[in-house]
C-alpha positions as CSV (number, residue, x, y, z in Angstrom):
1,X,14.3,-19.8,-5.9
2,X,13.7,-16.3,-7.4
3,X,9.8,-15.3,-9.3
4,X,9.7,-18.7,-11.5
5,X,6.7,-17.7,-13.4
6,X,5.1,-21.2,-13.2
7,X,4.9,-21.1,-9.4
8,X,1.5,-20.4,-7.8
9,X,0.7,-17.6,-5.5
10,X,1.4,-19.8,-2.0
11,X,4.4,-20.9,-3.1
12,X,5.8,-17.6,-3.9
13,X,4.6,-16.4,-0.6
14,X,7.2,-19.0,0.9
15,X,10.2,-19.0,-1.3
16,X,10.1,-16.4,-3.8
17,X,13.3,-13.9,-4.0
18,X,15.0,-16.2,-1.5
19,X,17.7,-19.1,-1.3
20,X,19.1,-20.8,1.5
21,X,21.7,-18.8,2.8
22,X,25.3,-19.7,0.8
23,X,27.5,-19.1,3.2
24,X,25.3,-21.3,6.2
25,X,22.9,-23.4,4.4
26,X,19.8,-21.1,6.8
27,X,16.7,-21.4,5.3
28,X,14.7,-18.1,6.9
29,X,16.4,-15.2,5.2
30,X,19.2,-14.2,8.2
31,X,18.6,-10.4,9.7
32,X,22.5,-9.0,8.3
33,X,22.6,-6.4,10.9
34,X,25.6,-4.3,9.1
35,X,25.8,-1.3,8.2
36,X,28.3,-2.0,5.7
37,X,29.5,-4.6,3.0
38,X,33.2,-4.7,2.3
39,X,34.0,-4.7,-1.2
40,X,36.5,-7.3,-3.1
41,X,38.5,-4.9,-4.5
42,X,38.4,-1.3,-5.9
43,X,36.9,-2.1,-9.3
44,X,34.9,-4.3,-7.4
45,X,33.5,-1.1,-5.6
46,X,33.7,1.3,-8.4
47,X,31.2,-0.8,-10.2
48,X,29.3,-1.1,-7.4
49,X,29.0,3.1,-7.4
50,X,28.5,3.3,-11.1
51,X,25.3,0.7,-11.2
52,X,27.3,-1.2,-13.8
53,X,27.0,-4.4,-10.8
54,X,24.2,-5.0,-8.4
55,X,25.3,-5.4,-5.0
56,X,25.5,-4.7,-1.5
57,X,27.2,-0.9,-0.4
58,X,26.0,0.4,2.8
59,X,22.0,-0.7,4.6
60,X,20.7,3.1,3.5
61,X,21.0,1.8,-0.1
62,X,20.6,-2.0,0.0
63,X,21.0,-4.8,2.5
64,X,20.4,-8.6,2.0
65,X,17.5,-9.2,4.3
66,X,15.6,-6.1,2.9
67,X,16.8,-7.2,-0.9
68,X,15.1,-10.8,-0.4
69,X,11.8,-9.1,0.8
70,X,12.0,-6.5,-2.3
71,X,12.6,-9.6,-4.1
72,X,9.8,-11.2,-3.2
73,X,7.0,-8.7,-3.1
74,X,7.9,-7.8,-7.1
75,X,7.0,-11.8,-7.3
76,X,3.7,-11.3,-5.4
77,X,2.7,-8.3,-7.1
78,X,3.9,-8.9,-10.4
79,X,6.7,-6.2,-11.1
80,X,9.9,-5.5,-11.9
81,X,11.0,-4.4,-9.1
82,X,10.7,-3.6,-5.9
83,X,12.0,-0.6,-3.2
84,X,11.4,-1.4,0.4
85,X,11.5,2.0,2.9
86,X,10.6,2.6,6.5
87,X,6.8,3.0,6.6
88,X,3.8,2.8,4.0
89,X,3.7,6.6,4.2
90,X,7.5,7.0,2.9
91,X,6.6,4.9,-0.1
92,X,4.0,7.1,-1.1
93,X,6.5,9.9,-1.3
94,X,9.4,7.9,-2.6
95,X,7.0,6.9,-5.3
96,X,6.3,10.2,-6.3
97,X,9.7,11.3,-5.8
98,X,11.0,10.0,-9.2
99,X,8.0,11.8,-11.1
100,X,7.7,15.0,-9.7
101,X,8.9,18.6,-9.8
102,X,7.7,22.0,-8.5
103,X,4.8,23.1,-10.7
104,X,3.4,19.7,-11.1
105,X,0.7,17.9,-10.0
106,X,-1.4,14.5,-9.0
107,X,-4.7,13.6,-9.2
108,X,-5.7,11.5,-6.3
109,X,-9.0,9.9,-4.8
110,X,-10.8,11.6,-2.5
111,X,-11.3,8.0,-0.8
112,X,-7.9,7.7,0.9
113,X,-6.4,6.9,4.3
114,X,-6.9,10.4,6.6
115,X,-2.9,10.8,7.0
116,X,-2.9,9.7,3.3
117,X,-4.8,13.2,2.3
118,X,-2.9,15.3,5.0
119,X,0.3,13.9,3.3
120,X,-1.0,15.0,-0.6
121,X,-3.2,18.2,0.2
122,X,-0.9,19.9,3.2
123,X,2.9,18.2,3.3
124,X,4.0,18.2,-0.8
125,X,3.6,21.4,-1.5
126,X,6.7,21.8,0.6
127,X,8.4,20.4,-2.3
128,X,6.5,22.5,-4.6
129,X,3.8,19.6,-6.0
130,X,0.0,19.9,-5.9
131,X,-2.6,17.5,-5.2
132,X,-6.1,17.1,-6.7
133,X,-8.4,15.2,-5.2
134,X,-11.5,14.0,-7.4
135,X,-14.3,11.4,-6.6
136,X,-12.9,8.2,-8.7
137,X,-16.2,7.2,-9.1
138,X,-16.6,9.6,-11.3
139,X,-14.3,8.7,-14.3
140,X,-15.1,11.8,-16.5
141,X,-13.9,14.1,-13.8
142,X,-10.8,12.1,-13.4
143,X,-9.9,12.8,-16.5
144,X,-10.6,16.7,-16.3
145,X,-8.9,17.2,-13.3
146,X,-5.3,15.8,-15.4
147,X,-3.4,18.6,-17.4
148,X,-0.1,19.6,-18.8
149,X,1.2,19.5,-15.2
150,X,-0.4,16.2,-13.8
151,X,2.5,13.5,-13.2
152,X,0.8,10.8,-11.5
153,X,-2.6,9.3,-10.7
154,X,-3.3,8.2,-7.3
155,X,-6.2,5.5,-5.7
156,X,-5.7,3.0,-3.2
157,X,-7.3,-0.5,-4.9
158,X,-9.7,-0.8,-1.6
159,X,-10.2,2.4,0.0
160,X,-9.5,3.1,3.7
161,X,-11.6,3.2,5.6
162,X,-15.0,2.2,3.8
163,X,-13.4,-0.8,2.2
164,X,-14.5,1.0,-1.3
165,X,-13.5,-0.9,-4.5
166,X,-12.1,0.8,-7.1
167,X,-12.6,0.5,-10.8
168,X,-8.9,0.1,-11.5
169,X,-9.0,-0.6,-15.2
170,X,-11.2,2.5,-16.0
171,X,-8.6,4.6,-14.0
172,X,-5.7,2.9,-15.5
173,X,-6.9,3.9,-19.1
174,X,-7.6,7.7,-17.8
175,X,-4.0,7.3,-17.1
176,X,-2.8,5.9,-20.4
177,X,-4.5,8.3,-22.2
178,X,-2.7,10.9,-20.1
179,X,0.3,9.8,-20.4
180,X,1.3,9.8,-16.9
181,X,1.4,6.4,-14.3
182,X,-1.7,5.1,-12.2
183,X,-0.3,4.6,-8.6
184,X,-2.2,2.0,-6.4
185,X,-2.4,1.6,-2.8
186,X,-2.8,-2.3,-2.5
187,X,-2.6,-1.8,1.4
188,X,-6.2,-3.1,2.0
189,X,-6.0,-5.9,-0.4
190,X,-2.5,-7.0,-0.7
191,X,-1.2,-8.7,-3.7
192,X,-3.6,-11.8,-2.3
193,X,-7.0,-10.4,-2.8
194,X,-6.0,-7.8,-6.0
195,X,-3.1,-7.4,-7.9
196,X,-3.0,-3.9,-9.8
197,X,-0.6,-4.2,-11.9
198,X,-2.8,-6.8,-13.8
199,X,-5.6,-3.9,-14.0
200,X,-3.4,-1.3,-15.3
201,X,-1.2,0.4,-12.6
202,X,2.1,1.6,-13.2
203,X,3.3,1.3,-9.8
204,X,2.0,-0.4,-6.3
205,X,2.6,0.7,-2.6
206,X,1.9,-1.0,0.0
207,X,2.2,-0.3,3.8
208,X,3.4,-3.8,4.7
209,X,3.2,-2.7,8.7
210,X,-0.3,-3.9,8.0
211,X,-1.9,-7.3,6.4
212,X,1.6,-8.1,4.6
213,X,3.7,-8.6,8.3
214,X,0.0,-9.2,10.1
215,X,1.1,-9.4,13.7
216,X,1.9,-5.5,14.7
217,X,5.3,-5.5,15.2
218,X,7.1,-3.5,13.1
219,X,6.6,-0.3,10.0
220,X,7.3,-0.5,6.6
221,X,6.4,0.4,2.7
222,X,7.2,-1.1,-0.2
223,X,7.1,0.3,-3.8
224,X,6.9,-2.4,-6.5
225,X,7.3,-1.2,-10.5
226,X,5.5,-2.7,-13.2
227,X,8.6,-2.0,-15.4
228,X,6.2,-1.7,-18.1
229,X,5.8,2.6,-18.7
230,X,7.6,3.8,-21.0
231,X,9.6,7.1,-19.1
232,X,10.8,7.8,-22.3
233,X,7.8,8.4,-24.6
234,X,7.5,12.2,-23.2
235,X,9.5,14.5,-21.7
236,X,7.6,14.7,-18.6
237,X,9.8,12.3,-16.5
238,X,13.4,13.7,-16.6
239,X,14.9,12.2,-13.9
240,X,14.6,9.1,-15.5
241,X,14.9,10.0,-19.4
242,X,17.6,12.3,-19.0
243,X,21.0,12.2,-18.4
244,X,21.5,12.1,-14.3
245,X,24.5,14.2,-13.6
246,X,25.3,12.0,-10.1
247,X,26.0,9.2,-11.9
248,X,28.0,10.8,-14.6
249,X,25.0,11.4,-17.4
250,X,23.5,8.1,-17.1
251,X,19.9,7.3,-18.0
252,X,18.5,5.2,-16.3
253,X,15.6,4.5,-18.8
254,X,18.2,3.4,-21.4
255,X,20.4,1.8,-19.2
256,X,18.6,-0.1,-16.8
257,X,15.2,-0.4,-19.3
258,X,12.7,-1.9,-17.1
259,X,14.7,-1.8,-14.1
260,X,14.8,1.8,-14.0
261,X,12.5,3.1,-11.4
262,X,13.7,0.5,-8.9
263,X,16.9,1.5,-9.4
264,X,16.4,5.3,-9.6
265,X,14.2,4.5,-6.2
266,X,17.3,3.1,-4.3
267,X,20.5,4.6,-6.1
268,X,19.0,8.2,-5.4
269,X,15.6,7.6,-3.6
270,X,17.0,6.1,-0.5
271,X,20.7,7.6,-0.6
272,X,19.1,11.5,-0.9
273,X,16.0,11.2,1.3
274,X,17.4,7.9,3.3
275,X,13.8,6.8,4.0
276,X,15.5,3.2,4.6
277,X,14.0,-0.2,6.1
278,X,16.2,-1.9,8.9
279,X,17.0,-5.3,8.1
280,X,15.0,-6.7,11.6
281,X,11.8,-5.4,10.2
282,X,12.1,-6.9,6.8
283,X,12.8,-10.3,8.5
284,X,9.6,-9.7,10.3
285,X,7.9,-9.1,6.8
286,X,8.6,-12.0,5.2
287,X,7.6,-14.4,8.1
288,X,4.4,-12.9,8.2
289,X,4.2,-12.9,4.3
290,X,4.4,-16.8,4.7
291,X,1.6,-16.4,6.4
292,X,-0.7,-14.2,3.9
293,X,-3.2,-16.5,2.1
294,X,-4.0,-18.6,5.2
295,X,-4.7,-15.1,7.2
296,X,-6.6,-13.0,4.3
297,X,-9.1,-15.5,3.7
298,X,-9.7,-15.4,6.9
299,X,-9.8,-12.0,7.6
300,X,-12.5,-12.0,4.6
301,X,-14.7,-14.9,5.7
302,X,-14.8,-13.3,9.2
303,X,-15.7,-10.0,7.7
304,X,-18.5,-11.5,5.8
305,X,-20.0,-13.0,8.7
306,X,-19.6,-9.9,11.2
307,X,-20.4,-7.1,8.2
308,X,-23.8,-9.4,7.1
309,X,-24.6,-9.8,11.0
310,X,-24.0,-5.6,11.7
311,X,-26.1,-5.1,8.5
312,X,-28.8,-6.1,9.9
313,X,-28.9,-5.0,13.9
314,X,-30.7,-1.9,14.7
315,X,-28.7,0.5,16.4
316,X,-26.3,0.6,12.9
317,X,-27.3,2.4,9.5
318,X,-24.9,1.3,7.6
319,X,-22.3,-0.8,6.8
320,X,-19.9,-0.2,3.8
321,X,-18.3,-3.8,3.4
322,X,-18.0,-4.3,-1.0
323,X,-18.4,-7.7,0.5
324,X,-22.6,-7.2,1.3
325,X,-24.8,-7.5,-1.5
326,X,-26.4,-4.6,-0.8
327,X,-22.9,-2.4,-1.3
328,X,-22.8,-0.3,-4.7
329,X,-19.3,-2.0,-5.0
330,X,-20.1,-5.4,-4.6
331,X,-20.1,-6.2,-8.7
332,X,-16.4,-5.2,-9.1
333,X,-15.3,-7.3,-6.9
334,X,-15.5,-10.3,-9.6
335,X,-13.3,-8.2,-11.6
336,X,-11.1,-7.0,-9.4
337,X,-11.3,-8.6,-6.1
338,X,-12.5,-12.4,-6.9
339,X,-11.0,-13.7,-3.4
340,X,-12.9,-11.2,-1.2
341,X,-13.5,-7.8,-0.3
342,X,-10.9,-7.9,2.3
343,X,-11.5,-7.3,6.1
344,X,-12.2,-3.4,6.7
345,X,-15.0,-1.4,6.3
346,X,-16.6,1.3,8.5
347,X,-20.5,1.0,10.1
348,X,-23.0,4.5,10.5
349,X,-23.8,4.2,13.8
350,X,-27.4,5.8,15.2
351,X,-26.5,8.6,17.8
352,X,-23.6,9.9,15.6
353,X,-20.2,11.4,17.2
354,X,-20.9,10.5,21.0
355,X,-22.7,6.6,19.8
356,X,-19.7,5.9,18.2
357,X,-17.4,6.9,21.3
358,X,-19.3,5.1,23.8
359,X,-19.8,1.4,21.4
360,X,-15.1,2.4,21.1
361,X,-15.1,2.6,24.8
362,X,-17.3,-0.2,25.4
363,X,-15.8,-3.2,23.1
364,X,-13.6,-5.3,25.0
365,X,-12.1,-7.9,22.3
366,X,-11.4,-5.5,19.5
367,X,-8.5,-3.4,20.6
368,X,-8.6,0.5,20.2
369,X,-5.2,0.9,17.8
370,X,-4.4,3.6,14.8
371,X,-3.9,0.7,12.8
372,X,-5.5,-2.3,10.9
373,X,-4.6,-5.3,9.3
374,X,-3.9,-7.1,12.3
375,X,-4.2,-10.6,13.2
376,X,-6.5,-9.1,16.1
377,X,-9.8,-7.4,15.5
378,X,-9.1,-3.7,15.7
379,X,-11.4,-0.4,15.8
380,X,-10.9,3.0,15.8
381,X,-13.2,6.6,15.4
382,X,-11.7,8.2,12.4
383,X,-13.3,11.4,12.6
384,X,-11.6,11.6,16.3
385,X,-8.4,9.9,15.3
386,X,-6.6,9.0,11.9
387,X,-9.2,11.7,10.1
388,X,-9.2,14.1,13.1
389,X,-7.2,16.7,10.8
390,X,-10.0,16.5,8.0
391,X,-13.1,19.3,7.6
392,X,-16.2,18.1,7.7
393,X,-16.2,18.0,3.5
394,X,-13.1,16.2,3.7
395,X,-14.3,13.3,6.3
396,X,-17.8,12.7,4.3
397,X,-16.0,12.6,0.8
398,X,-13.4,9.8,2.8
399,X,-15.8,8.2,4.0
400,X,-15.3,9.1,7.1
401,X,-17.8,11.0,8.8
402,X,-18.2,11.5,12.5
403,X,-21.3,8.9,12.9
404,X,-18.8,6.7,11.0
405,X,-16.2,3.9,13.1
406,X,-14.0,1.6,11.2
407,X,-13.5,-2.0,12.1
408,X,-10.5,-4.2,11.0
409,X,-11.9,-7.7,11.3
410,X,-8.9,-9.9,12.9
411,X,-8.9,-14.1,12.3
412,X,-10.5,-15.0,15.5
413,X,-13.9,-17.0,16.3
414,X,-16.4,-14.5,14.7
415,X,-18.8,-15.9,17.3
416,X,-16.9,-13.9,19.6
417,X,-16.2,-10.8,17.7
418,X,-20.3,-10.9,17.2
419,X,-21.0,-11.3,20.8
420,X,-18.5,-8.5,21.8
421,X,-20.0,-6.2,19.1
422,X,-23.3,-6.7,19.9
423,X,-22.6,-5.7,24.2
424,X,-21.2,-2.4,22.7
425,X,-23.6,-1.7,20.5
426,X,-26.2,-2.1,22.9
427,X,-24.4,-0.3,25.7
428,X,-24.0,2.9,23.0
429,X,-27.5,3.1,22.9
């Protein structure tokens, strides 16, 4: 079975992009842990090398376990197609790789993941690119902050760590009338709770080390393409509406039509910057994917229960779930979230900086990790952590402030995840 459009959402999570193995009859994708893929013969392999044949060359470029997972989150998410690297942070770049040049510039949210803002303000302009970063709330200055150099648009579709909701349609028509794509960071949601590329986005990453695998085991990204832009209506894409002297003046626009970032992303994306996702970790992926609609509405209806309880305890100020009533986000979420708000948001704790260190140290279910989306409740201090690198500006327009600690609501008994939240609360203050 490939992405047969009249499947549902579950059943794609099981079999889309994937057969039973030809060669064995296996049902679970196999891990092919080689390097290389001999070729039939040389026309065989100089088609291969001219993209005039899809197939396998060498695991930097393409390998079959990491192919069927590629495969299948273009089905989840409603591309193209897909590109599958090592971590979520690599797909942001290779993302951006395609669309960029020195000079040029992306508008991003000020609501992002803390490495997510060291990465656009501090590490592109080592290629030359610029980031600005603009409260999406604010539509009108969205669309100020774009001009003649502005290549891409950047959110993530619920904001880490707050758990903010953006309005992606109202972005995705700032980026239209730009002319440039809307990236969307689905990490939060996954393809389960809000699919972007039915709200406008050009192009969705993901970091699948998180909700998509679920368990903590392995890294990864993923960069699906809505094959929808047209890189041809300007001149402000070239390295996919020009001639590409690599691959002997091909353009990839023309030739490859709605396949043309995907293969752009692999064909010189992962063989120039080799940001490439072993085979074991994509196997990893798509058992937990299997997995995804049983665990994320579980992961919501736990957060709902632990976010309405913190709500209304007295040692905490304030809790950011879009899931609460009470949150300024909770109306888009029928729009743009209509399964759930997910299962992270951050809580204002009274005592600030050292309250939020001593409820950290004192929790003994939810484990102390620089990560989220596990199956297991997880909490961390940003503003000591994953934001650490942030000024003060930066952490309060992230949402991360240093009174702030963000909580990753795992899929077991809430009872428990009350009890335990409700000792460390108590012994904070």
């Amino acid at each position: 079975m490939t992405d047969g459009p009249n499947h549902g959402f579950d059943t794609m999570l099981v079999h889309a992009g994937t057969e039973p193995d030809p060669a064995t009859g296996a049902v679970q994708v196999p891990i092919y842990q080689s390097t290389s893929f001999a070729f039939r013969d040389a026309e065989h392999a100089a088609k291969l090398f001219n993209l005039e044949e899809v197939g396998f060359i060498y695991s930097r470029l393409t390998n079959p376990t990491v192919w069927a997972l590629q495969n299948r989150m273009a089905a989840l998410e409603g591309g193209a197609g897909a590109v599958a690297c090592s971590s979520g942070h690599a797909a942001q770049l290779m993302a951006l790789f395609p669309l960029m040049a020195p000079g040029r510039n992306v508008v991003v949210s000020t609501r992002l993941y803390g490495g997510s803002i060291t990465q656009f303000s501090q590490t592109i302009k080592r290629f030359g690119w610029s980031a600005t970063f603009v409260d999406f709330d604010d539509t009108d200055a969205v669309a100020a902050a774009c001009d003649d150099d502005t290549r891409a648009i950047f959110c993530e579709s619920i904001a880490n760590p707050g758990g903010y909701i953006t309005d992606l349609p109202a972005i995705a028509a700032i980026a239209d009338a730009q002319g440039v794509p809307l990236i969307v960071d689905n990490t939060s949601a996954t393809p389960y709770l809000c699919r972007p590329i039915e709200h406008g986005a050009t192009l969705v990453v993901n970091s699948t080390t998180k909700y998509l695998t679920g368990n903590g085991t392995v890294t990864g990204g993923v960069i699906v393409d809505s094959g929808t832009f047209d890189w041809m209506a300007s001149d402000k894409f070239p390295s996919l509406s020009q001639p590409e002297p690599a691959y002997h003046g091909l353009v990839f626009a023309e030739a490859l039509g709605p396949m043309a970032f995907t293969f752009h992303g692999i064909a010189v994306g992962l063989r120039d910057l080799g940001m490439t996702m072993n085979p074991q970790g994509a196997h990893y992926t798509l058992l937990g994917i299997e997995t995804l609609s049983l665990r994320m509405a579980r992961h919501v209806e736990n957060a709902e229960k632990v976010a309405g309880w913190l709500e209304g305890n007295e040692h905490v100020d304030a809790v950011t779930y879009a899931g609460l009533e009470s949150s300024p986000y909770h109306h888009r979420m029928a729009t743009i979230c209509p399964k759930g708000a997910g299962g992270l948001f951050t809580i204002a704790l009274k005592g600030g900086y050292d309250a939020c260190v001593k409820f950290v140290d004192s929790l003994e279910l939810f484990t102390h990790v620089a990560n989220l989306g596990d199956t297991r409740s997880l909490v961390i201090h940003p503003a000591s952590t994953t934001h650490r690198q942030l000024s003060p500006e930066q952490l309060e327009a992230a949402g991360a402030p240093a009174n702030v600690v963000r909580l990753s609501i795992g899929i077991e008994d809430p009872k428990d995840l009350i009890a335990d939240l409700e000792q460390a609360l108590a012994a904070a203050h």
